[in-house]
PDB file as gemmi writes it, atoms N, CA and C in Angstrom:
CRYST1    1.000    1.000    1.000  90.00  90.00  90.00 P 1                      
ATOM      1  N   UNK A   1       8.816   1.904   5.681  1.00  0.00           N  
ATOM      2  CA  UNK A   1       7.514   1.849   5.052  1.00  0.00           C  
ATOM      3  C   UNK A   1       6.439   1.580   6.106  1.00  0.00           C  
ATOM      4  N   UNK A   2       6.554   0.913   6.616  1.00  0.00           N  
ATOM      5  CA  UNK A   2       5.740   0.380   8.420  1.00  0.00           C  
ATOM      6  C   UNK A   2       5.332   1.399   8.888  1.00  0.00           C  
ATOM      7  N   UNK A   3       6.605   1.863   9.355  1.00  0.00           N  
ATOM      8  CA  UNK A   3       6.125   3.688  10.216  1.00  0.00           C  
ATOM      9  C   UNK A   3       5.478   4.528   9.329  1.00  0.00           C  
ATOM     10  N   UNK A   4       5.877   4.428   8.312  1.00  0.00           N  
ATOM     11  CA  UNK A   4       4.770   6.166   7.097  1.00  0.00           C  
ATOM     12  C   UNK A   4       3.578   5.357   7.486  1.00  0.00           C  
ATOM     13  N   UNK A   5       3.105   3.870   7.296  1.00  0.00           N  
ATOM     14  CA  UNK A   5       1.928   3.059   7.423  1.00  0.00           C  
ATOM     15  C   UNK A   5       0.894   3.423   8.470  1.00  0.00           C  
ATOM     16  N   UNK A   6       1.819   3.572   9.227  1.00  0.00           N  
ATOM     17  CA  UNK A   6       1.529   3.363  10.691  1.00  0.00           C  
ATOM     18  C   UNK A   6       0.987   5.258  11.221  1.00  0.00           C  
ATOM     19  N   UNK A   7       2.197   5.773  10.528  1.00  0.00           N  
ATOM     20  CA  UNK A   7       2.117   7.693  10.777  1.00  0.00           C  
ATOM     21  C   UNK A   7       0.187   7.982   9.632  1.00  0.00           C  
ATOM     22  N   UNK A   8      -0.006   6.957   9.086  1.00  0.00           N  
ATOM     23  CA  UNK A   8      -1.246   7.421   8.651  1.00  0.00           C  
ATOM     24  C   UNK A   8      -2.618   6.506   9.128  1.00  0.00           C  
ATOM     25  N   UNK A   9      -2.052   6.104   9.729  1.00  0.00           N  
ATOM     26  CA  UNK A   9      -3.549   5.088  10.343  1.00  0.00           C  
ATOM     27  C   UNK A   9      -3.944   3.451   9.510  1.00  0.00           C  
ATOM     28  N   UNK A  10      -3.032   3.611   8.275  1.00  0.00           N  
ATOM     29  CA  UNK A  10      -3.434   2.400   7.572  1.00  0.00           C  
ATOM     30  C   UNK A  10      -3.334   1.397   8.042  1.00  0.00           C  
ATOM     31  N   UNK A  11      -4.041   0.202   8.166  1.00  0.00           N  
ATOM     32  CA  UNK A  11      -4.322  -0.989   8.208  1.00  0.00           C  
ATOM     33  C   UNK A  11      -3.378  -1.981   7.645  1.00  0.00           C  
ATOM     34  N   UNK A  12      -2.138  -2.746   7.936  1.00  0.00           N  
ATOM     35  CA  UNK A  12      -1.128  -3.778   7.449  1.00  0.00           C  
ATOM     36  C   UNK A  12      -0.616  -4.710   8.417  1.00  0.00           C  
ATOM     37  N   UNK A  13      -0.046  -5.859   7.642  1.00  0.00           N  
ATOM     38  CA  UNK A  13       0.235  -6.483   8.265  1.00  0.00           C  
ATOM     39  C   UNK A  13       1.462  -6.741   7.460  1.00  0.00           C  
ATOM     40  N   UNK A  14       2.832  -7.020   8.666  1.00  0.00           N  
ATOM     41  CA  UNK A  14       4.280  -7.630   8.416  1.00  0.00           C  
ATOM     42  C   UNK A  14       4.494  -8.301   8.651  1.00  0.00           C  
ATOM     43  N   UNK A  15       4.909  -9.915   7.882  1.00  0.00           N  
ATOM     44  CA  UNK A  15       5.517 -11.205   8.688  1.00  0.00           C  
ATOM     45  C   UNK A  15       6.831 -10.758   8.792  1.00  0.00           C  
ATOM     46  N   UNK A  16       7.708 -10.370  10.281  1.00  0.00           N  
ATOM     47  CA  UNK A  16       8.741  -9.697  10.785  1.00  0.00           C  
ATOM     48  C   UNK A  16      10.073 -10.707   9.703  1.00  0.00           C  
ATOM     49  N   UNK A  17      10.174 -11.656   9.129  1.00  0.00           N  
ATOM     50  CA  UNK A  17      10.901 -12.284   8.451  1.00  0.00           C  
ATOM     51  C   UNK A  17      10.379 -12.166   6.868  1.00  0.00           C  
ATOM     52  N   UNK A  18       9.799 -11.449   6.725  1.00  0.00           N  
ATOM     53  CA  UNK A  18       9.637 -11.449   5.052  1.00  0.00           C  
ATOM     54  C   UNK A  18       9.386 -10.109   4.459  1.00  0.00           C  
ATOM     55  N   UNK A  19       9.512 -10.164   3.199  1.00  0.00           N  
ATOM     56  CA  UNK A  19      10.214  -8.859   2.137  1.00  0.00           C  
ATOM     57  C   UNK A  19       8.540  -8.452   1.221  1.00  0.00           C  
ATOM     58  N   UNK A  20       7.441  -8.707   2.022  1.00  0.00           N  
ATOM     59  CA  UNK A  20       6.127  -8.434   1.467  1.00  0.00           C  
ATOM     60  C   UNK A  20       5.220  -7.786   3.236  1.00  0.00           C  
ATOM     61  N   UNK A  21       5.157  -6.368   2.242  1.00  0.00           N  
ATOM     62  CA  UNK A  21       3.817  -5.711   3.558  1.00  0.00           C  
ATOM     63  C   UNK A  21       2.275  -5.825   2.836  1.00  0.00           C  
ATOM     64  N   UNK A  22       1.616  -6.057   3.644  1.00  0.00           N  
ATOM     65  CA  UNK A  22      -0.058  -6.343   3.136  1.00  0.00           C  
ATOM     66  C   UNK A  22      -0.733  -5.107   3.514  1.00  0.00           C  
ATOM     67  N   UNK A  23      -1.016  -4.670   2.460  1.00  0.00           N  
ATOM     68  CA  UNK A  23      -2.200  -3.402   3.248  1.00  0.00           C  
ATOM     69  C   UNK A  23      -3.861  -4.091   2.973  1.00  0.00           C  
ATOM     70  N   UNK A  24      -4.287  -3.305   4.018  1.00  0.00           N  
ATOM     71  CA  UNK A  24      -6.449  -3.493   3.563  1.00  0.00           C  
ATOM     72  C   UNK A  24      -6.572  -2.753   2.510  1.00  0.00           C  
ATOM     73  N   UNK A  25      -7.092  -3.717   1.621  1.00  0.00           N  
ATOM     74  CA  UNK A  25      -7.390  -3.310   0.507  1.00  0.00           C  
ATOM     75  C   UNK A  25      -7.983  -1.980   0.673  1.00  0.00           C  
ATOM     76  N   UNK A  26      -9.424  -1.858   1.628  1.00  0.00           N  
ATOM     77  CA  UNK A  26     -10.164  -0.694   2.013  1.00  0.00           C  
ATOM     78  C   UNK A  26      -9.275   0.807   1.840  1.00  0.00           C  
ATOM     79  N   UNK A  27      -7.798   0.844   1.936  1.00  0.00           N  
ATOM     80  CA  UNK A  27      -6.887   2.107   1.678  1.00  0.00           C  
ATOM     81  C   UNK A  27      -6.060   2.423   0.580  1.00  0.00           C  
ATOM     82  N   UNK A  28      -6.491   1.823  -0.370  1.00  0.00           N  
ATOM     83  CA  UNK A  28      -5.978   1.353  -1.659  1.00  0.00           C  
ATOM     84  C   UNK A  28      -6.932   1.445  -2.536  1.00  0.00           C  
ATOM     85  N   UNK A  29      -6.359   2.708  -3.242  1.00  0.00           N  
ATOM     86  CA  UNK A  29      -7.426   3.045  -4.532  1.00  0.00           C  
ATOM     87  C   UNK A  29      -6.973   1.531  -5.050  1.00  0.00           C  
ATOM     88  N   UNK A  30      -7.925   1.173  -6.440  1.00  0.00           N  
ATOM     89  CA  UNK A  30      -7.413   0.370  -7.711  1.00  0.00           C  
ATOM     90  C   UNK A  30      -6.174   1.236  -8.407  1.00  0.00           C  
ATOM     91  N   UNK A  31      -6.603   2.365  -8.836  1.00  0.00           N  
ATOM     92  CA  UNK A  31      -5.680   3.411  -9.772  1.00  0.00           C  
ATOM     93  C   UNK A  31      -4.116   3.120  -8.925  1.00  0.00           C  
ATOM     94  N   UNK A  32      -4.047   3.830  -7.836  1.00  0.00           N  
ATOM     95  CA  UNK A  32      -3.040   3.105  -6.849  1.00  0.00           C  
ATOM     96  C   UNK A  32      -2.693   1.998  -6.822  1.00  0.00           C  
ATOM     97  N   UNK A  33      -3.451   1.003  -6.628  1.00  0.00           N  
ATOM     98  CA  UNK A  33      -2.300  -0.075  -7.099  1.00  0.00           C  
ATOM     99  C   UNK A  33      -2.151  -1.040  -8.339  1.00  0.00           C  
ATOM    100  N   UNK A  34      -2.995  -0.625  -9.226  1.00  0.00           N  
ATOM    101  CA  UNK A  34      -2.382  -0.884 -10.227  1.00  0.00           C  
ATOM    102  C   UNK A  34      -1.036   0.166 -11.226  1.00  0.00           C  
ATOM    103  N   UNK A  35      -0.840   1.350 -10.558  1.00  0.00           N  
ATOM    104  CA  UNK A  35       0.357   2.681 -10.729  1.00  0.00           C  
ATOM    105  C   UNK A  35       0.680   1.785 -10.186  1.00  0.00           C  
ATOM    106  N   UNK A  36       1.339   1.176  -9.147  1.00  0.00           N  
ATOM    107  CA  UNK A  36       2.573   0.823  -8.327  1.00  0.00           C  
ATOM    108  C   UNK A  36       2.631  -0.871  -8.271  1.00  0.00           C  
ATOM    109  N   UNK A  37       1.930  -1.170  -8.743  1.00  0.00           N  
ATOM    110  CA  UNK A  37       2.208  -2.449  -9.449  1.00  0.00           C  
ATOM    111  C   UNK A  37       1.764  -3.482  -8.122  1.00  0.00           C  
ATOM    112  N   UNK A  38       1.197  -3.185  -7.163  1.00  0.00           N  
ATOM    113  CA  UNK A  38       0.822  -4.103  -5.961  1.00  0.00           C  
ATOM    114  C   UNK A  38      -0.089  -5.348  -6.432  1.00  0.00           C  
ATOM    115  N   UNK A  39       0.353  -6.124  -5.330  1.00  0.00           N  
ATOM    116  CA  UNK A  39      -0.258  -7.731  -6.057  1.00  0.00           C  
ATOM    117  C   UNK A  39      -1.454  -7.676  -5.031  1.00  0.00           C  
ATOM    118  N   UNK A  40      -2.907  -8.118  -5.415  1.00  0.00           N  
ATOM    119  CA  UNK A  40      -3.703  -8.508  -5.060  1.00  0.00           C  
ATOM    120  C   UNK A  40      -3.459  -9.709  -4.222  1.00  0.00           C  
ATOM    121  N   UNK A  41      -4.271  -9.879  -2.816  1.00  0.00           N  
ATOM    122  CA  UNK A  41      -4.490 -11.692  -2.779  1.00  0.00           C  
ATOM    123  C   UNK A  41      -5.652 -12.420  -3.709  1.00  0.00           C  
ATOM    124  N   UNK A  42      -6.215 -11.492  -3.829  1.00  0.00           N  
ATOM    125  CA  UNK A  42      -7.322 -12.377  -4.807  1.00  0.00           C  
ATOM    126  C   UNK A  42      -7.723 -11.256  -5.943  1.00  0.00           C  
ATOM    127  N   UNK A  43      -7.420 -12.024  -6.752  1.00  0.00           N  
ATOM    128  CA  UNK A  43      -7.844 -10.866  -8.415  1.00  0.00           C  
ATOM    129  C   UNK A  43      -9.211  -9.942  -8.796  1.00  0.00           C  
ATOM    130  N   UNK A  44     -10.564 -11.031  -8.124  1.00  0.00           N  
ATOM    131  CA  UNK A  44     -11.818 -10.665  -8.123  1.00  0.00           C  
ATOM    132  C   UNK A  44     -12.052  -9.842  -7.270  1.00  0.00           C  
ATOM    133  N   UNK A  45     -11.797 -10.216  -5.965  1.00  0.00           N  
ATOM    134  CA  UNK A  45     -12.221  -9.414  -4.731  1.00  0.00           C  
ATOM    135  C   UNK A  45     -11.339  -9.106  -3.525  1.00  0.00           C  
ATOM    136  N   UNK A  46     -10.038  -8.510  -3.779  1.00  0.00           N  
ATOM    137  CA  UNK A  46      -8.940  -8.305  -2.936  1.00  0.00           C  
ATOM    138  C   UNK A  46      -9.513  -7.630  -1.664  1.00  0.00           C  
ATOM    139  N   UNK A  47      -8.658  -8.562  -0.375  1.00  0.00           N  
ATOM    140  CA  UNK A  47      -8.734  -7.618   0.407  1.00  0.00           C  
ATOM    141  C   UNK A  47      -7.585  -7.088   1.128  1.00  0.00           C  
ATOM    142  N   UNK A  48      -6.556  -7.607   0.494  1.00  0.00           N  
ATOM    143  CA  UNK A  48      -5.350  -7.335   0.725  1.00  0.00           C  
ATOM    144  C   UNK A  48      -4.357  -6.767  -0.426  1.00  0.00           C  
ATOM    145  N   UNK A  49      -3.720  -5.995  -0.427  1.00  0.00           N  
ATOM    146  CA  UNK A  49      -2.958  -5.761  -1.511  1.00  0.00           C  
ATOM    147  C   UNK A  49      -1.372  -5.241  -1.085  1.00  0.00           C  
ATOM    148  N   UNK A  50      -0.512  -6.115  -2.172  1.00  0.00           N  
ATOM    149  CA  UNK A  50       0.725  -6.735  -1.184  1.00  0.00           C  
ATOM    150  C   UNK A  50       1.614  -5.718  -2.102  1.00  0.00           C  
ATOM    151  N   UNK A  51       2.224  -5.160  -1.001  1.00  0.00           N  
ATOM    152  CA  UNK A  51       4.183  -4.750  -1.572  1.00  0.00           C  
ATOM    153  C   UNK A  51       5.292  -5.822  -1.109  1.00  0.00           C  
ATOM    154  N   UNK A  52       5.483  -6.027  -2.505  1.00  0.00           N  
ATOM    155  CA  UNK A  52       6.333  -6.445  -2.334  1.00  0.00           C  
ATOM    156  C   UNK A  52       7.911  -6.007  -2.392  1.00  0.00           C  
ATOM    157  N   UNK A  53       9.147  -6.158  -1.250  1.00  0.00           N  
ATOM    158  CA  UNK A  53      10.480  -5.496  -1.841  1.00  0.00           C  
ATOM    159  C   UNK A  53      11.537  -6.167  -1.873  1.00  0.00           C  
ATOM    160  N   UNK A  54      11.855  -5.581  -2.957  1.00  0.00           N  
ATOM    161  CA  UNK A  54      12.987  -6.342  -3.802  1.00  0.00           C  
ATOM    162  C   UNK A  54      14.053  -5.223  -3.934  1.00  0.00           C  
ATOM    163  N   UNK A  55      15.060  -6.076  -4.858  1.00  0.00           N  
ATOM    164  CA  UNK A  55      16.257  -4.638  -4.722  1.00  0.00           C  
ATOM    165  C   UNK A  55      16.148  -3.586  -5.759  1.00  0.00           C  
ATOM    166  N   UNK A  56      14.949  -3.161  -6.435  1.00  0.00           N  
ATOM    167  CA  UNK A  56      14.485  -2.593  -7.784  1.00  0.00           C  
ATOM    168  C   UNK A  56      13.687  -1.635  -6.997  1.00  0.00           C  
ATOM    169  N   UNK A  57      13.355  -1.715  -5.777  1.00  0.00           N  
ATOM    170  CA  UNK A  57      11.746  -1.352  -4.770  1.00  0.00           C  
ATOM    171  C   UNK A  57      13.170   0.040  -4.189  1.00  0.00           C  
ATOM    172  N   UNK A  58      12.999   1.271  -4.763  1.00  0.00           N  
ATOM    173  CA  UNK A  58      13.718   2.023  -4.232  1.00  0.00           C  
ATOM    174  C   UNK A  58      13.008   3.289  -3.137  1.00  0.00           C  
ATOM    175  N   UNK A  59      13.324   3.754  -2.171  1.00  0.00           N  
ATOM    176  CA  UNK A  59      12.766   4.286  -1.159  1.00  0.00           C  
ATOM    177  C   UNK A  59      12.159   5.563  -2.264  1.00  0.00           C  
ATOM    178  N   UNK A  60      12.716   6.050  -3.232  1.00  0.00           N  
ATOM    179  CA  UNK A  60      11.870   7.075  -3.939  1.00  0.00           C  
ATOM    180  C   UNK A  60      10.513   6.813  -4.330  1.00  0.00           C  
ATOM    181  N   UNK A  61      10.749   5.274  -4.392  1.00  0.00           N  
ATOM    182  CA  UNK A  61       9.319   4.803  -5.077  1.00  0.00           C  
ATOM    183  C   UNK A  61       8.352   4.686  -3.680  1.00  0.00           C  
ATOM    184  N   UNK A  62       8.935   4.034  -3.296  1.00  0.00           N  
ATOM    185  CA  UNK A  62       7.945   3.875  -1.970  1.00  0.00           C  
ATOM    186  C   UNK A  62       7.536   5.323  -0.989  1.00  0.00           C  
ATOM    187  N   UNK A  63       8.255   6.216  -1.386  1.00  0.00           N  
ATOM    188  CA  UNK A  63       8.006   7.992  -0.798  1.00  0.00           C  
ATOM    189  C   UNK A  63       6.904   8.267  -2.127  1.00  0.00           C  
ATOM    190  N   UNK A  64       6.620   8.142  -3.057  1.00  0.00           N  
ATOM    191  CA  UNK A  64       5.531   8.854  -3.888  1.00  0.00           C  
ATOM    192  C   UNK A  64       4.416   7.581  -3.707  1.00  0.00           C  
ATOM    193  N   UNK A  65       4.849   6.016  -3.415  1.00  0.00           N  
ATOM    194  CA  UNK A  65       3.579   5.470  -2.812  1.00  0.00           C  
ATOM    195  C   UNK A  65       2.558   5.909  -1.567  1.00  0.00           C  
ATOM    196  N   UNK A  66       3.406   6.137  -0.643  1.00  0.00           N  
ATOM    197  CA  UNK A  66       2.777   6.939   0.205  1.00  0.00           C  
ATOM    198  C   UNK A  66       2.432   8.135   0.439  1.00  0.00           C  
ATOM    199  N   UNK A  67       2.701   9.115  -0.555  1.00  0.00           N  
ATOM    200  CA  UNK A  67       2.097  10.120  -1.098  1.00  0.00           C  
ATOM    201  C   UNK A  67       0.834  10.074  -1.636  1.00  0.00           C  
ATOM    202  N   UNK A  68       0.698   8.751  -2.412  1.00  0.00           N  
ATOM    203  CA  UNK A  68      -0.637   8.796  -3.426  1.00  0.00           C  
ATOM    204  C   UNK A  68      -1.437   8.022  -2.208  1.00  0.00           C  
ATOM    205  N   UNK A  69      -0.937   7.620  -1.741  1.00  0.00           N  
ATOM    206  CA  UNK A  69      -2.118   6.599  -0.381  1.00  0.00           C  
ATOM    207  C   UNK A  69      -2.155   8.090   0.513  1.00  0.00           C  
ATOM    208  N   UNK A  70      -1.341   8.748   0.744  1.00  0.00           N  
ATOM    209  CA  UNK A  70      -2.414   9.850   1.734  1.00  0.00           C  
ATOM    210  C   UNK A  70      -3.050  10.732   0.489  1.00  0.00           C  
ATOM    211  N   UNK A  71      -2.770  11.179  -0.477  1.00  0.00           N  
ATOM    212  CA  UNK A  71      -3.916  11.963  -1.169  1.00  0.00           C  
ATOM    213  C   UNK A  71      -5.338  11.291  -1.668  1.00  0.00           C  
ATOM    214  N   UNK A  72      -5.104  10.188  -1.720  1.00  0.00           N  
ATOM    215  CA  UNK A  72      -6.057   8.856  -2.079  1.00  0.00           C  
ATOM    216  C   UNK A  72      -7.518   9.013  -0.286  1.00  0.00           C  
ATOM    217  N   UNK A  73      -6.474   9.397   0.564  1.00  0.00           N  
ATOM    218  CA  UNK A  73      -7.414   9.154   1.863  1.00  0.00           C  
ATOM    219  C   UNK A  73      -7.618  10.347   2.409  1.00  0.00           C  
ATOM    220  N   UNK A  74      -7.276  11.945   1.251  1.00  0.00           N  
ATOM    221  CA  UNK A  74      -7.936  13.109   2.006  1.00  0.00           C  
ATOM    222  C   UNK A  74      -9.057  13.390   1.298  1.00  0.00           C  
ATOM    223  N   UNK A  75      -9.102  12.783  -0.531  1.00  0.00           N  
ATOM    224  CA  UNK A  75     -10.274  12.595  -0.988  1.00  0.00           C  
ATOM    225  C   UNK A  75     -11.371  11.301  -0.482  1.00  0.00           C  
ATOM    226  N   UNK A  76     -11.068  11.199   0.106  1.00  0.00           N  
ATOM    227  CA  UNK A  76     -11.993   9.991   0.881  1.00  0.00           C  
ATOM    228  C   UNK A  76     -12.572  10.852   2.251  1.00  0.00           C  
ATOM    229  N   UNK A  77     -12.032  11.144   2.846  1.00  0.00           N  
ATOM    230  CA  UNK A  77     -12.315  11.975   4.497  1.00  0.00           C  
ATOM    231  C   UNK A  77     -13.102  13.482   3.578  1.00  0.00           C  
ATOM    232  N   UNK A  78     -12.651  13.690   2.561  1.00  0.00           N  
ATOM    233  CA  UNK A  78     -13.840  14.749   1.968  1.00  0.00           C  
ATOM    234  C   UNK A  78     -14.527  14.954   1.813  1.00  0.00           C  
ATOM    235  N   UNK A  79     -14.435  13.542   1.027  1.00  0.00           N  
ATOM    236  CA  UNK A  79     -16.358  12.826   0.614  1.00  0.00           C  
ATOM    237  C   UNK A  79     -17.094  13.439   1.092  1.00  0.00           C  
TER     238      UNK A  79                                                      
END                                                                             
């Protein structure tokens, strides 16, 4: 998940010992993460929005997350 992160320019951060990646909010529709169920750090005004993985978090899911985060950022570069 790091590297697709990383293969698109997005903005995250990994504590190398834990099972949660943080993206900038700034690359993260709402629609996006509320579809994929990502936790806010703050409810009002996120600027982080967290995956979390667990053993339910299957690489299919996380291949159409990063699908909707690059179609999410070619309508943005369109603008």
């Amino acid at each position: 998940m790091c590297n697709q992160l990383s293969q698109l320019n997005i903005k995250f951060y990994r504590y190398p010992y834990s099972n949660i990646i943080a993206i900038k909010s700034s690359y993260v529709s709402s629609d996006v993460a509320n579809l994929f169920g990502l936790v806010p750090d703050n409810h009002k005004n996120p600027k982080w929005q967290k995956i979390v993985i667990m053993e339910h978090v299957t690489i299919e899911k996380l291949t159409l997350l990063v699908d909707e985060l690059e179609k999410s950022m070619a309508v943005v570069e369109v603008s």
